[in-house]
N, C-alpha and C positions, 0 to 999 in steps of 0.2 A: 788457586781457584777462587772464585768471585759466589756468593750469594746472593738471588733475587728469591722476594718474599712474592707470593700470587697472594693477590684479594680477591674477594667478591667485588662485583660491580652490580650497581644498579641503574636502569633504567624508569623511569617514569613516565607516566601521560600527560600531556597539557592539553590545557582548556585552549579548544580552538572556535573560530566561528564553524555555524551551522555544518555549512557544507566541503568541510574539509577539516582532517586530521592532523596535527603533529606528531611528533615524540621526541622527547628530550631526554639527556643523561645527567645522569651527573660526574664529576670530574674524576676521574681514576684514580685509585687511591693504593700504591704499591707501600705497604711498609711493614705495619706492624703483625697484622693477619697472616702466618704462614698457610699456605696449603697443608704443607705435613711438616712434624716435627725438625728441625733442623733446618728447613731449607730445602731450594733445589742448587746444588751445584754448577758453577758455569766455568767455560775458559776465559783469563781475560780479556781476548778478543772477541769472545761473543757478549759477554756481559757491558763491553764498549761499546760494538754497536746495538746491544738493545737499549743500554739506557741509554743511548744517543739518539733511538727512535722512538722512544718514550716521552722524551724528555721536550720535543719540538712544542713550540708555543703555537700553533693555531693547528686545526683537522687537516686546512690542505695541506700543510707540511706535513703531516705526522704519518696521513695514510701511507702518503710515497715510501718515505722512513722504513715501516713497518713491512712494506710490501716489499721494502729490500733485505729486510732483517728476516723474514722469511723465506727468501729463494737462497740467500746464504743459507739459511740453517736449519734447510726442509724440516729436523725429525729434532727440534728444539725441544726441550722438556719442558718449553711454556710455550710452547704453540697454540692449545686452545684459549689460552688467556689474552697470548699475542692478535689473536683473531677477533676476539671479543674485544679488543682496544682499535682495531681496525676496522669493524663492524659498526661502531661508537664513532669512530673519526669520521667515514664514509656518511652516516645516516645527518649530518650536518647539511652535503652539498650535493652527493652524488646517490639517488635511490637504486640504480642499478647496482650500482656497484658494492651500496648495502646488502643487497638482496642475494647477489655472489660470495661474499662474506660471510652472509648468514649461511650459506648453505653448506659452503666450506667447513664452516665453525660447527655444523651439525653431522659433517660426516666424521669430525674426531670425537666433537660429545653431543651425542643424537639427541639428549636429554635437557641439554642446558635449555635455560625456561628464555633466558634471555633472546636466544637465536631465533626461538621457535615463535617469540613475539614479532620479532623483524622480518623473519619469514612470512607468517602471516597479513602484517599489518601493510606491506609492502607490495603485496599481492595481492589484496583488498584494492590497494588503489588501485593497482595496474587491472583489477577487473573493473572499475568503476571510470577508469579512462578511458577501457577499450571502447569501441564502437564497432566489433565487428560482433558478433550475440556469440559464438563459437568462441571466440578466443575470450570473451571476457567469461561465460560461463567456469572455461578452464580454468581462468585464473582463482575464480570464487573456489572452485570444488576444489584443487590445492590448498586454495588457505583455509578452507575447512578440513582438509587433509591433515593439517598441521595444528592447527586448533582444538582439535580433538585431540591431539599427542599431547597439548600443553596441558592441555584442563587436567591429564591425569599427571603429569610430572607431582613428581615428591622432591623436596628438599634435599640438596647432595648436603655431606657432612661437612664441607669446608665453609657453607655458606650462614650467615649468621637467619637464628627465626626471625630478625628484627628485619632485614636483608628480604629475604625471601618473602616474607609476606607481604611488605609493600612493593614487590617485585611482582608479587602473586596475584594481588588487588589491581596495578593499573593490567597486568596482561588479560584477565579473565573476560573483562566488557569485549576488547577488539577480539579475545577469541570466539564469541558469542554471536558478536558481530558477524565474522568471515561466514560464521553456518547459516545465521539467518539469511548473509546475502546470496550463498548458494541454496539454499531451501527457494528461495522467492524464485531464483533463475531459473529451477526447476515448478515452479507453482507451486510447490510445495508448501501452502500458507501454515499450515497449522503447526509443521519442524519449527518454521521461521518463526510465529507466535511465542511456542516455547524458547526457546534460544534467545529471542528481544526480551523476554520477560525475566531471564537468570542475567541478563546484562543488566538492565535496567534492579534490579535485586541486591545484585552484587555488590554495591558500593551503597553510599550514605544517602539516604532521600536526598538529603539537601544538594549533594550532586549533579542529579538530576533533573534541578533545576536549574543550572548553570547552563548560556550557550556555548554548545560543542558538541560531540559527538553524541553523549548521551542522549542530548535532549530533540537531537537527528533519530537515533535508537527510539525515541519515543512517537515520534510522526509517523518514522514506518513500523511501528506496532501499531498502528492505527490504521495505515494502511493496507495491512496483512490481516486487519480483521475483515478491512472491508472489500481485500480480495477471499474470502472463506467462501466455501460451499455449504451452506448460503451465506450474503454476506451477514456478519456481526456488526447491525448497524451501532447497538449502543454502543458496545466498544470500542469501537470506531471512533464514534462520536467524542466519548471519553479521552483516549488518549493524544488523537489529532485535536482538541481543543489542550490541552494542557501543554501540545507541544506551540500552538499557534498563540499561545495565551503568556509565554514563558520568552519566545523566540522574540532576538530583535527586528529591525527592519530591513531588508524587504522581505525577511523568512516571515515574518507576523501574517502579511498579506498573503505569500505563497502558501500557505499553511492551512489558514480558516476557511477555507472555501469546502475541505474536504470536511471539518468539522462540524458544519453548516447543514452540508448535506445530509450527512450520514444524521445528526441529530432530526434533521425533519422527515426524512428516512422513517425514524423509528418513530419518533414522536408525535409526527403529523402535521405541525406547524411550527412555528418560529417560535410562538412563549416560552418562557422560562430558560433557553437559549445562554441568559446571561449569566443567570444560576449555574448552569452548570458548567460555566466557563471559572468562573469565582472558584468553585470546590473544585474542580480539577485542575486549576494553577496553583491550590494549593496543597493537594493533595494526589501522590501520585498510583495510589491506588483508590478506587473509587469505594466511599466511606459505605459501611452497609445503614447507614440512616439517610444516605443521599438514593434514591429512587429517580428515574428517570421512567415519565409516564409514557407506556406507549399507545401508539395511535388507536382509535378503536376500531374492531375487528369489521371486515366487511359486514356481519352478519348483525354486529352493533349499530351499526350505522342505519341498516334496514329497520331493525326496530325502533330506532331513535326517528328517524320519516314517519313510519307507518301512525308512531306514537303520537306526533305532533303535526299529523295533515287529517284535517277532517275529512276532506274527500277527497279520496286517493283517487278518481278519474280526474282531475287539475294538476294530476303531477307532469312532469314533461318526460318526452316519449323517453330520451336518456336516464331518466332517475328509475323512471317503468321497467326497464331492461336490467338496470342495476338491481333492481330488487327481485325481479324474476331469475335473476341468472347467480345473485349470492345471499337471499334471503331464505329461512325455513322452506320445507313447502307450504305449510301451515301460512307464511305471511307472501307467499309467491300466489298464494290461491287469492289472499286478501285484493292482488290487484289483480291479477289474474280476472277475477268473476264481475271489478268494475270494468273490462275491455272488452270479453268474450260474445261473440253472436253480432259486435256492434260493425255495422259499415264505415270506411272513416277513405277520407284522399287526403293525399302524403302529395306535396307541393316538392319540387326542386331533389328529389329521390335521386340520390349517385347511382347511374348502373354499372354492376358488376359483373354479371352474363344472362345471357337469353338463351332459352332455348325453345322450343314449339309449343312446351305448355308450362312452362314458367320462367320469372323475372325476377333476378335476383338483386334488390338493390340497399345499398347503403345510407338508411336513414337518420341514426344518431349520427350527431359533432363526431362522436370517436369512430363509430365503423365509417364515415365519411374520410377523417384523417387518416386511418389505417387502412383505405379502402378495401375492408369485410363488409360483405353481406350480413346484415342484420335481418332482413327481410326476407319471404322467400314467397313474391302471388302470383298461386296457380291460377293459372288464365282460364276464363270462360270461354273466350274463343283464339286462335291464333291469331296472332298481331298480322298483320296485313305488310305494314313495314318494320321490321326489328331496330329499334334504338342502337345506337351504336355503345360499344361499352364506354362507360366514363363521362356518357352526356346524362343531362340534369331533365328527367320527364314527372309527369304528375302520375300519382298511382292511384287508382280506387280498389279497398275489397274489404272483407270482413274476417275479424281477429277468427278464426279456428281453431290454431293451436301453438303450443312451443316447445323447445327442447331447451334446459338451462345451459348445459354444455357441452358443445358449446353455444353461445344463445343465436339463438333462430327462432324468430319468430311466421310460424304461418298465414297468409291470409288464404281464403276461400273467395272465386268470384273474383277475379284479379283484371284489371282492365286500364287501359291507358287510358287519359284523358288527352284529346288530342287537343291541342291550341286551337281557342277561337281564331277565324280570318279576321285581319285587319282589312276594315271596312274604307273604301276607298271615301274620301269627301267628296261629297255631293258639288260639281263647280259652278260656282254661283256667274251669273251674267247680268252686265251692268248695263242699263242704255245709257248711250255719250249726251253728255248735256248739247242742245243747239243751241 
């Protein structure tokens, strides 16, 4: 009888571009390491052909090998080690055929960490290729199936702490990864939040600012803030700049458009933009001496006007509406009492709808763009011919009252102004010279 020793094997992560994953091995190392005392015992024709399947210099060779050393020797006493070396050969060329491997290798050891990475990390892609929303959702909520199985694995006794825990460290980010991308599939932003942020944790800052997966991890944390109910602009902001800020080219460009956003979002404008792009490339959680100012509140705003116009009947009818519809009442009164009682005609009025005793039309830039009624003049008498909706008429009446929300404003005394006639010219007659 023949003795073969079983090792541990480890797998690792590599740094990939942006938008796509690898995973590398390392070289199988059959020697010194027994599984258990003594050995496992072999015939010498199985122990022939295993180290003969072992022993093949490249993956394409070796899977074949393996896959023949196993239908020989269905119930091998190194079968799940055998699978984990044909798991390893396969993950070089063929992802399917990894992904059957791994599943095989977890129906003899459900536990093994290794599998349960190829499992999931392979599944990840296969949702992230699908195109059809059903079949790639399934494929996420399986690798979150199995992701969840890994994060709890514990250390088997045969496996060295040195072994395991850098076996532990690269599987943890992709297991993180699989839930966030099924949390996202389901909208589920805030699963997905937490999940990017124990990946993104898990490993060495300086990690995470390498491109590859991670620093993909950090875009859609920024993402997933800024799908939230409601969205998390600064954090948005924050981590979609750091990924845009870190990222080579064309991710750099793909990137900061959402960081941009979501910062002016919060902020209100483009300043200081560059600052916070500086502290979150270099820092990947955001420092508590770094403050991101946010925009001032509508009610800010109003008092910031009210504070710095002398006479608030010169404001424009748009700033007027602004202020009545998210100012105190205290400063809605302020303009409020310079319009009231007053007659005024509205030039080029959007109409909205008519009816027998009133005209509802669209006076500010924005109820014009949105076409909402802003307006609403009850007519002193009925219109004779009704405007058609959506044409441009002159209005006369006087401010009466308003409602802030939503804003409406009333006039009293409502009346069209009908277009002057165009005055035909006078035709002038020449007498012919003789």
């Amino acid at each position: 009888m023949k003795k073969v020793v079983v090792a541990s094997l480890l797998a690792v992560a590599s740094v990939a571009p942006v938008t796509r994953m690898a995973f590398a091995q390392t070289q199988v190392n059959l020697g010194s390491n027994a599984q258990s005392a003594g050995g496992i015992q072999m015939s010498p024709a199985e122990y022939k052909a295993y180290n003969d399947a072992i022993s093949q210099g490249t993956p394409q060779t070796k899977a074949p090998a393996l896959e023949a050393y196993l239908t020989a020797y269905p119930q091998s006493a190194v079968k799940a080690a055998t699978l984990e070396q044909l798991m390893l050969a396969y993950s070089s060329f063929d992802p399917a055929k990894t992904l059957d491997a791994a599943d095989r290798l977890l129906q003899v050891d459900p536990n093994n960490l290794r599998a349960l990475t190829f499992a999931v990390f392979f599944r990840l892609q296969t949702g992230d290729q699908a195109t059809d929303p059903a079949a790639k959702q399934a494929a996420y909520d399986k690798a979150a199936e199995f992701a969840k199985k890994g994060l709890t694995v514990t250390k088997p006794a045969e496996m060295s702490d040195a072994d395991f825990t850098a076996l532990k460290a690269a599987a943890t980010p992709v297991f993180y990864r699989a839930i966030a991308a099924a949390a996202l599939g389901r909208k589920d932003a805030a699963a997905a939040i937490a999940a990017l942020k124990s990946s993104l944790t898990s490993v060495p800052e300086a990690e995470t600012a390498k491109p590859g997966p991670l620093l993909q991890d950090t875009f859609t944390l920024g993402s997933a803030f800024y799908q939230s109910t409601p969205p998390d602009f600064a954090n948005c902001a924050w981590f979609a700049a750091r990924a845009a800020g870190l990222a080579p080219e064309p991710y750099k460009t793909q990137m900061m458009p959402l960081a941009k956003y979501c910062y002016k979002k919060f902020h209100g404008a483009d300043d200081g933009f560059d600052a916070l792009l500086a502290a979150a490339t270099a820092h990947l959680i955001q420092p508590a001496d770094f403050v991101i100012k946010p925009a001032p509140s509508p009610a800010d705003i109003v008092r910031q006007v009210i504070a710095s116009t002398p006479d608030l009947a010169t404001l424009a009818v748009s700033d007027k509406e602004f202020i009545l519809q998210n100012g105190s009442p205290e400063d809605a009164a302020k303009v409020w009492d310079t319009i009231k009682g007053k007659s005024v005609q509205f030039p080029d009025a959007t109409v909205v709808s008519v009816t027998d005793t009133a005209l509802l039309v669209a006076v500010s830039d924005d109820a014009v763009q949105s076409k909402t009624a802003d307006f609403t003049f009850q007519l002193a008498a009925p219109l004779k011919t009704p405007p058609a909706v959506g044409s441009k008429v002159t209005v006369t009446g006087t401010y009466a009252s308003f409602t802030p929300s939503p804003l409406m404003i009333i006039m009293s005394d409502g009346a069209l102004v009908e277009p002057k006639p165009v005055k035909k010219p006078t035709p002038v007659h020449h007498t012919p010279h003789r």
